[in-house]
C-alpha positions in Angstrom: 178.0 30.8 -25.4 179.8 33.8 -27.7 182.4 33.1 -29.5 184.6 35.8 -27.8 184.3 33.7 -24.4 186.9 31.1 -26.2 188.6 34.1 -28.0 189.1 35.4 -24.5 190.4 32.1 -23.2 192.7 31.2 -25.8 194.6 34.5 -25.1 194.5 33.9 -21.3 196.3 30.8 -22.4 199.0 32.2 -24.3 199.8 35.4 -22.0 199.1 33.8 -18.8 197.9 36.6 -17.3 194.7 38.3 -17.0 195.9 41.9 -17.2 198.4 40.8 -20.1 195.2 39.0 -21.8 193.2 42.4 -21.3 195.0 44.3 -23.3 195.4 42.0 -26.2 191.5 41.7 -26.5 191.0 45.4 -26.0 188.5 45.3 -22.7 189.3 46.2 -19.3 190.5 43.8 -16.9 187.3 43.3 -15.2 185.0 43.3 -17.8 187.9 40.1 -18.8 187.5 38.4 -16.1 183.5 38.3 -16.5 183.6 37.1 -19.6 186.0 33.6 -18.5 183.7 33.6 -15.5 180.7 33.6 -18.2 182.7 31.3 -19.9 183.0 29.0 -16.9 179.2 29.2 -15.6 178.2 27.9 -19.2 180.2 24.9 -19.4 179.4 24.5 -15.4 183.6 24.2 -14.5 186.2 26.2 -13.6 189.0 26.8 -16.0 190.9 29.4 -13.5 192.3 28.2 -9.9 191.6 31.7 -8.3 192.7 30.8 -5.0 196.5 30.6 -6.0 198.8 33.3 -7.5 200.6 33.8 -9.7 197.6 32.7 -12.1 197.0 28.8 -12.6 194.5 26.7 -14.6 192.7 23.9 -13.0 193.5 20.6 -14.4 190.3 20.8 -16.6 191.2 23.7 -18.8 194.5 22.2 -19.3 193.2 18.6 -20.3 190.7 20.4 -22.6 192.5 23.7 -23.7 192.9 21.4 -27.4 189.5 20.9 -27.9 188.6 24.7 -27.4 191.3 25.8 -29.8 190.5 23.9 -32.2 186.3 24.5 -31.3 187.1 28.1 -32.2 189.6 27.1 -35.4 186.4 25.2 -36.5 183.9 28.3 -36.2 186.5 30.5 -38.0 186.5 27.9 -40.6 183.1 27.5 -40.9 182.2 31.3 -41.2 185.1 31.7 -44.0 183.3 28.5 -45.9 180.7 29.7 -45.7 180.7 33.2 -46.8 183.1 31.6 -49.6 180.2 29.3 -50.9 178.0 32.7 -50.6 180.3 34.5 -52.6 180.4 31.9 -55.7 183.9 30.6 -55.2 184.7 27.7 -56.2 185.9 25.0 -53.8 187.9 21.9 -54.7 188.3 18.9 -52.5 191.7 17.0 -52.9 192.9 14.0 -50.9 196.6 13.5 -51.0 199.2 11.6 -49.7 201.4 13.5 -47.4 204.6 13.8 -49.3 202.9 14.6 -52.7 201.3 17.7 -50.3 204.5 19.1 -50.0 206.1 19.0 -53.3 203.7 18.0 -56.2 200.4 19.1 -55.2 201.5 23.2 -55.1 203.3 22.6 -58.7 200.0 21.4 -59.9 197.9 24.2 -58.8 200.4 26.7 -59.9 199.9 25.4 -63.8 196.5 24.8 -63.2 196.5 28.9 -62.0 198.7 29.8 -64.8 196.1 28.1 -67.3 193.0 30.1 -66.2 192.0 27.5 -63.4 191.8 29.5 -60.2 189.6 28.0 -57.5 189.9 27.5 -53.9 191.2 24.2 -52.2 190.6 22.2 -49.5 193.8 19.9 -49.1 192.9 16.3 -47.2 197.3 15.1 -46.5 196.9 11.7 -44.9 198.7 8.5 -45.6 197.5 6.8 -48.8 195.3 4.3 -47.1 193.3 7.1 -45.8 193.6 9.3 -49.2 192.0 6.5 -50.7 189.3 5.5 -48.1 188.2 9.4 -48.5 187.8 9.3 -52.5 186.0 5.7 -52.4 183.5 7.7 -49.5 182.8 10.7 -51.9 184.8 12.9 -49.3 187.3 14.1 -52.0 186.8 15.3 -56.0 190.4 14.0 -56.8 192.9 11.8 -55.0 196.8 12.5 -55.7 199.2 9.4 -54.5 201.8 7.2 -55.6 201.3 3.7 -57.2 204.9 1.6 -58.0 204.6 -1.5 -60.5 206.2 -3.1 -56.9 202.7 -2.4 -55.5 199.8 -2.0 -58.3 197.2 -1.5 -56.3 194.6 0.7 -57.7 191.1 1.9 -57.2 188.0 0.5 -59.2 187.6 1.2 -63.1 184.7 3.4 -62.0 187.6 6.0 -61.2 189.1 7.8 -64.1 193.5 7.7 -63.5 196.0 9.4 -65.2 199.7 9.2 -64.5 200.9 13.0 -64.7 204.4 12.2 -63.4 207.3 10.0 -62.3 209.1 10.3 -58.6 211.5 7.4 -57.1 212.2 6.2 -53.3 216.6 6.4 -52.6 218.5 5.4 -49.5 220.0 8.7 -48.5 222.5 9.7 -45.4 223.7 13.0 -44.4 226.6 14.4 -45.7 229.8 14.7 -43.2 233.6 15.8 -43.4 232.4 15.3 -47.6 231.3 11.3 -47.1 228.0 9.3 -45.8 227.5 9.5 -42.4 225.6 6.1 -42.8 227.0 3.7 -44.5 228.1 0.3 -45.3 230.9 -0.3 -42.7 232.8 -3.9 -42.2 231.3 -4.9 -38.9 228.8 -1.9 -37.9 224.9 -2.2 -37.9 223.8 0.5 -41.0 221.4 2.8 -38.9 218.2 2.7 -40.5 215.3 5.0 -40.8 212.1 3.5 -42.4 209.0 2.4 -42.7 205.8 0.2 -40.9 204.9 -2.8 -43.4 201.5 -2.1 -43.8 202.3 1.1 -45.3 202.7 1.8 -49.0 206.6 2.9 -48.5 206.9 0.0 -46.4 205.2 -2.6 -49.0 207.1 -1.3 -51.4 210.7 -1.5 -49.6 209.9 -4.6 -47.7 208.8 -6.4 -51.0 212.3 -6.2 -52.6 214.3 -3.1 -51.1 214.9 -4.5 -47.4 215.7 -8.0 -48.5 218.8 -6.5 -51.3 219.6 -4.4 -48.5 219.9 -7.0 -45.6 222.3 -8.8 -48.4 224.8 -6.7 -48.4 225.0 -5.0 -44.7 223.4 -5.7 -41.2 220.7 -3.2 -39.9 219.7 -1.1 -36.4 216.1 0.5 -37.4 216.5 4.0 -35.2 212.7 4.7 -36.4 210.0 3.6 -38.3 207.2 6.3 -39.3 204.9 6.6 -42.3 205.6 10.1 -42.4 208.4 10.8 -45.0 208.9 14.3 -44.3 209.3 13.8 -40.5 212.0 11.2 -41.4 213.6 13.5 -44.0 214.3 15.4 -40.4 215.4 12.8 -38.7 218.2 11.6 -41.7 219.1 15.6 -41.6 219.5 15.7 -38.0 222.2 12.4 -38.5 220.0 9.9 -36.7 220.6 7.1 -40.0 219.6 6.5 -43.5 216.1 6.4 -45.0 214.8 6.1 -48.4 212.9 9.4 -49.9 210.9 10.3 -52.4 213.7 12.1 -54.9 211.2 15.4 -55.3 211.0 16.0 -51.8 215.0 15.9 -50.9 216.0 17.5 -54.5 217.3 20.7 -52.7 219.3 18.7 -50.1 221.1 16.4 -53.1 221.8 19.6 -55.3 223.5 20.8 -51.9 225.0 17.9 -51.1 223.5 18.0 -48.0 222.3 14.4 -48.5 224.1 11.8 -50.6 222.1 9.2 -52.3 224.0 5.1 -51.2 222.3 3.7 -54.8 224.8 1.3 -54.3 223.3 0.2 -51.4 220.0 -0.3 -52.7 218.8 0.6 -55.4 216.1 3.1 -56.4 212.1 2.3 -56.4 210.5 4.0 -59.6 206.9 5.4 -58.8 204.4 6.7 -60.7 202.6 10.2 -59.4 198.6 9.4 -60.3 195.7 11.8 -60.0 192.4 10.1 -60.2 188.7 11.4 -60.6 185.3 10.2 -60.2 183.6 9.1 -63.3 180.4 10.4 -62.7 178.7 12.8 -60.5 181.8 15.3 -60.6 180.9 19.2 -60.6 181.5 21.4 -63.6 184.7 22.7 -61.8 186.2 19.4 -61.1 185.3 18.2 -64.8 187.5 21.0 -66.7 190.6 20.3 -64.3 190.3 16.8 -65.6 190.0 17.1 -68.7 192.8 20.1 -68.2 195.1 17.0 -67.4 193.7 14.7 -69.9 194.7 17.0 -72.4 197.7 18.2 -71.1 198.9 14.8 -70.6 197.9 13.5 -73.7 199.7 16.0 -75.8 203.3 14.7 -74.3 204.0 17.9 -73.3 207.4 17.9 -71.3 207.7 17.4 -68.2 206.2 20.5 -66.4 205.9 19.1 -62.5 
């Protein structure tokens, strides 16, 4: 099989047509269509209905078109690792919790850049069970998550940690006509965005949170998802309340696009921790470390 067979079929996809798909990949129309039929006698299936117009894909190609894209993403990913790891540069494997992806993680690399530290990343954004199960497996040089004195789990002492920064979980409703859209109301159900229990946003708000909360007011859960930043959407679009982390809805409270309802409930204080491995870590992954160490050490202010 050549690589351009699934190049080929991923543009059939998008255009939808073979003359349309042609012209993107620069080949004539017929010498096109030999290339999906090559395509086709390899896997042993047909991907195009030919018997019908306008042009239609059998129920195959459609049931599989994921797993081809993201075959070809993972040969273009491949070929760029590897000529990367040809080339000398440096690599860096970080597993972090999704919302720490989207607001602390690019602050750190930025002062890690600023300071002379310029490698190239791979980013592993899962939940922080998974973030964690990835570390503990080797999968990851560093792992970048919350921990909350609510929840002190950590990992094994064979892990070096360091707390590089402080971020806190608030109830927050859209902003309408200049009040809460959700809020305490004499006789109405608060609608309520959060989290499932066997999460860490959900250990930490079902532990004390949800109780205070369920003291004061009565609740209708609209959603639950572990995802914050999907439910930062969701609270945008009106839907109900939902606690988020502070750093990732600072924009929408300077805007007052977002009210926090601290008197509602009030907020969870977490600490942002990176940890390493003690031992076996590269030469790369020991200066960042000991980049932080010092960094942190020094009580420099707060530069996150």
């Amino acid at each position: 099989m050549e690589t351009k067979w699934l190049e080929d079929f991923v543009a059939l996809l998008e255009s939808g047509n073979f003359t349309k798909a042609a012209e993107q990949r620069n080949v004539s129309q017929p010498a096109f269509s030999r290339r999906i039929r090559a395509l086709e006698d390899w896997l042993g299936v047909h991907l195009v209905d030919r018997r019908r117009k306008p042009l239609q894909f059998t129920p195959l190609a459609l049931e599989y078109q994921g797993q081809m894209r993201y075959l070809l993403g993972s040969t273009y990913r491949l070929r760029s690792q590897m000529a990367a790891d040809d080339a000398g540069l440096n690599r860096i494997v970080l597993a972090v919790q999704h919302s720490l992806a989207a607001t602390f993680l690019p602050k750190l690399i930025r002062r890690l850049d600023l300071a002379g530290h310029s490698y190239a990343y791979q980013m592993r954004s899962s939940d922080k069970a998974e973030s964690v199960m990835l570390m503990m497996q080797g999968a990851a040089q560093f792992l970048v998550c919350y921990e909350s004195p609510l929840n002190p789990e950590r990992l094994p002492t064979t892990m070096s940690r360091l707390v590089v920064a402080q971020d806190r979980l608030r109830l927050v409703s859209i902003v309408r006509n200049e009040v809460a859209l959700h809020d305490r109301v004499p006789g109405k159900l608060l609608a309520l965005l959060t989290y499932p229990l066997d999460s860490f946003f959900g250990k930490l708000l079902w532990n004390e949170r949800l109780p205070q909360l369920l003291r004061v007011t009565s609740i209708e859960t609209m959603c639950e998802s572990s995802f914050a930043l999907g439910l930062r959407e969701l609270v945008i679009s009106g839907l109900g309340a939902a606690w988020l982390p502070e750093t990732l809805i600072q924009r929408e409270l300077a805007s007052n696009t977002l009210i926090a309802l601290d008197h509602l409930s009030a907020p969870c204080e977490m600490d942002i921790v990176v940890y390493a491995h003690q031992h076996g870590a590269n030469a790369d992954a020991q200066k960042i470390w000991e980049f932080l160490d010092t960094t942190m050490t020094a009580g420099e202010p707060e530069i996150w």
